[in-house]
C-alpha positions as CSV (number, residue, x, y, z in Angstrom):
1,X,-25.4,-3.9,-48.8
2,X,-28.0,-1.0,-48.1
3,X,-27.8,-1.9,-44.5
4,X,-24.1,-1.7,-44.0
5,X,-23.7,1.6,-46.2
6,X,-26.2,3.0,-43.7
7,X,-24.8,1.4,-40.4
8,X,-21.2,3.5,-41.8
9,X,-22.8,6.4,-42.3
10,X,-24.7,6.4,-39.0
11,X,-21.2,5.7,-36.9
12,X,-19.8,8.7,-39.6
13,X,-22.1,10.9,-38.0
14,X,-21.2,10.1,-34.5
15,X,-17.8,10.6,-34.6
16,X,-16.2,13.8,-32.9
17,X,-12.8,14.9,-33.7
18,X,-12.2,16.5,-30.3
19,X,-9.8,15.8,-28.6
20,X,-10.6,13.7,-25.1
21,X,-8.0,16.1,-23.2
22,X,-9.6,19.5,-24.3
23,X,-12.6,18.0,-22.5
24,X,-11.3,17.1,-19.1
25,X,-11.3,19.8,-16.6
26,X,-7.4,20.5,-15.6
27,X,-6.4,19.6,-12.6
28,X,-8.2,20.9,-9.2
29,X,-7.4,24.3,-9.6
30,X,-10.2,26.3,-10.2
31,X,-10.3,28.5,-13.4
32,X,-6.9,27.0,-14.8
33,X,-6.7,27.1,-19.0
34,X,-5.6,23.4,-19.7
35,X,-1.7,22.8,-20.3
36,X,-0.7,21.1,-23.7
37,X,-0.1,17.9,-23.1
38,X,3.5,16.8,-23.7
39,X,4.1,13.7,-26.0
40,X,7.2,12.2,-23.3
41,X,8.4,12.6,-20.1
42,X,11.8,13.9,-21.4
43,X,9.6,17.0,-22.2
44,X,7.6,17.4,-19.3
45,X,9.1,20.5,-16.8
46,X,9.7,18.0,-13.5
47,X,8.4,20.4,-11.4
48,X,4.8,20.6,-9.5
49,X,3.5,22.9,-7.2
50,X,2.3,21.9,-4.1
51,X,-1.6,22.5,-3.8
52,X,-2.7,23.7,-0.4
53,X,-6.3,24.5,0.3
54,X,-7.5,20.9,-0.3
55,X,-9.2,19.9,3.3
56,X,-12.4,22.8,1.9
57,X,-12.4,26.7,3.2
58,X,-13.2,26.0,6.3
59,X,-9.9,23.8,7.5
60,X,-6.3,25.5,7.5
61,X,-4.8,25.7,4.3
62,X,-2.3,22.6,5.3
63,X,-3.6,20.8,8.0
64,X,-1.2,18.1,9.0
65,X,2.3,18.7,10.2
66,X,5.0,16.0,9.4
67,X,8.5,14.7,10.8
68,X,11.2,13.3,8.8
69,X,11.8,10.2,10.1
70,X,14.8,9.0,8.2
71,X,16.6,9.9,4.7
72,X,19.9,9.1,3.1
73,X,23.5,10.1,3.8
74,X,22.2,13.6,3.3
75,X,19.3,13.6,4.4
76,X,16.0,13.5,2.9
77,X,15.8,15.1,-0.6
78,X,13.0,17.9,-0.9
79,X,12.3,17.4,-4.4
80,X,10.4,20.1,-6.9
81,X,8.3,17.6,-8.1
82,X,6.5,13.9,-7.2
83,X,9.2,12.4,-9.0
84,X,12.3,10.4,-8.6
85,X,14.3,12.4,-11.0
86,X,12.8,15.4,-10.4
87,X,15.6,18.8,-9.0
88,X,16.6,18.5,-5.6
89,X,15.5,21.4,-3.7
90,X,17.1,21.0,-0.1
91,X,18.0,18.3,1.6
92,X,16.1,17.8,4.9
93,X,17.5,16.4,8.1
94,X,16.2,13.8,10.8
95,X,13.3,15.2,13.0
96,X,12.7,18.1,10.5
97,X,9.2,19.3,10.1
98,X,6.9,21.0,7.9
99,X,3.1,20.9,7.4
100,X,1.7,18.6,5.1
101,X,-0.6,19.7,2.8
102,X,-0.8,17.6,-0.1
103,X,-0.3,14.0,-1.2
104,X,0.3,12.1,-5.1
105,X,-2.3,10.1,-6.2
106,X,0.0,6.8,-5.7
107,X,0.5,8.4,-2.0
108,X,4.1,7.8,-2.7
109,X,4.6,11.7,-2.3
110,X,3.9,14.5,0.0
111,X,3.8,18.0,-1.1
112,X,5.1,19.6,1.9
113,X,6.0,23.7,3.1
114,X,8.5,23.4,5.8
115,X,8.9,24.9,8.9
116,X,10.8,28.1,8.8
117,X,14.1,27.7,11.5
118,X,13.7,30.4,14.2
119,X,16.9,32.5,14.5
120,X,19.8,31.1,16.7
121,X,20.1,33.9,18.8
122,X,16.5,34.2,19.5
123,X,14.9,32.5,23.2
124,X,11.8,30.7,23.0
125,X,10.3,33.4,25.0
126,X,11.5,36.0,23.1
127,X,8.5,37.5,20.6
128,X,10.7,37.4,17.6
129,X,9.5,34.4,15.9
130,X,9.5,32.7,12.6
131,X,8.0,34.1,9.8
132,X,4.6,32.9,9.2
133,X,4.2,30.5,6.0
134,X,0.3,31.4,5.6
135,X,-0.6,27.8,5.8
136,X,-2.0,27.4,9.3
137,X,-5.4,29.4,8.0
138,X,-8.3,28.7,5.9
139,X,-7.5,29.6,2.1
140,X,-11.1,30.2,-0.3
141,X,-9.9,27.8,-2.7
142,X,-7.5,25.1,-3.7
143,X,-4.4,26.7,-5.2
144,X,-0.7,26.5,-5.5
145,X,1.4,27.4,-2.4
146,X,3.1,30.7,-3.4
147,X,4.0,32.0,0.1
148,X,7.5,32.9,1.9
149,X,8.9,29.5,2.9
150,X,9.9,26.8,1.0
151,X,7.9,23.9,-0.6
152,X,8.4,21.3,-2.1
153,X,8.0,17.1,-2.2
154,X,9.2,14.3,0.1
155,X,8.7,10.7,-0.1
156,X,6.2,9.6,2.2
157,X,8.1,6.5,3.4
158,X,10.2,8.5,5.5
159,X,7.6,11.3,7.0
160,X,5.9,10.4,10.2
161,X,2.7,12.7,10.5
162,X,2.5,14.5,14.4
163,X,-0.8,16.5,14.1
164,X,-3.3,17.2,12.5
């Protein structure tokens, strides 16, 4: 009796009421305050930056660039999130590209910035150019893609990398 009142007592003082999720660090991003976690999907915001910086500070900030290779009717949805339900975004069309620069843990989804369209009227030789995404340079640190052209997810199945 002695020794089972003590054996409680022993596991009574081990115990820690913390939660295991204010322990874990959040994510990859550097410096981040944890995010509540939400008790369902139905109230999770489905949308997810894409991350660029991964490859270290010394490779660009998205170092492959991807084609779309095939998609439905209207093309391939760029989504806002790694998710099936998540917003559509823009539509992509066959042989579309944009630089790769992250991927889902499942490697089901591609976090992609694409490929700004030069103007029409523009020549190839002519100096005005796309604008510049800010991908194709080293960035410090991981972090979420917050520059001028559009980002978003794709499904992997139908994005053939090119380079990189």
């Amino acid at each position: 009796m002695i020794r089972s009142l003590a054996l409680v007592l022993m596991l009574a003082a081990c115990s820690d009421s913390r939660e295991v999720l204010d322990e874990l660090p959040n994510s990859s991003l550097a410096d981040r305050p944890n995010a509540p976690a939400p008790e369902t999907r139905m109230d999770t915001p489905l949308a997810r930056p894409v991350i660029i910086g991964e490859d270290g500070p010394r490779m660009d900030a998205c170092g492959t660039l991807g084609q779309v290779t095939r998609g439905g009717a209207g093309g391939l949805p760029l989504r806002a999130a790694p998710f099936g339900d998540a917003r559509i975004l823009a539509q992509l069309a066959v042989g579309q590209r944009a630089f790769v620069c992250t991927r889902s843990i499942d490697q089901k989804w591609l976090g992609v910035v694409l490929l700004p369209e030069a103007a029409p009227d523009s020549a190839p030789d002519n100096a005005a150019e796309a604008p510049d995404c800010g991908v194709t340079a080293p960035v410090e640190r991981k972090q979420a893609y917050d520059g001028p052209c559009v980002s978003g997810w794709v499904s992997s199945a139908f994005v053939r990398l090119i380079a990189g």
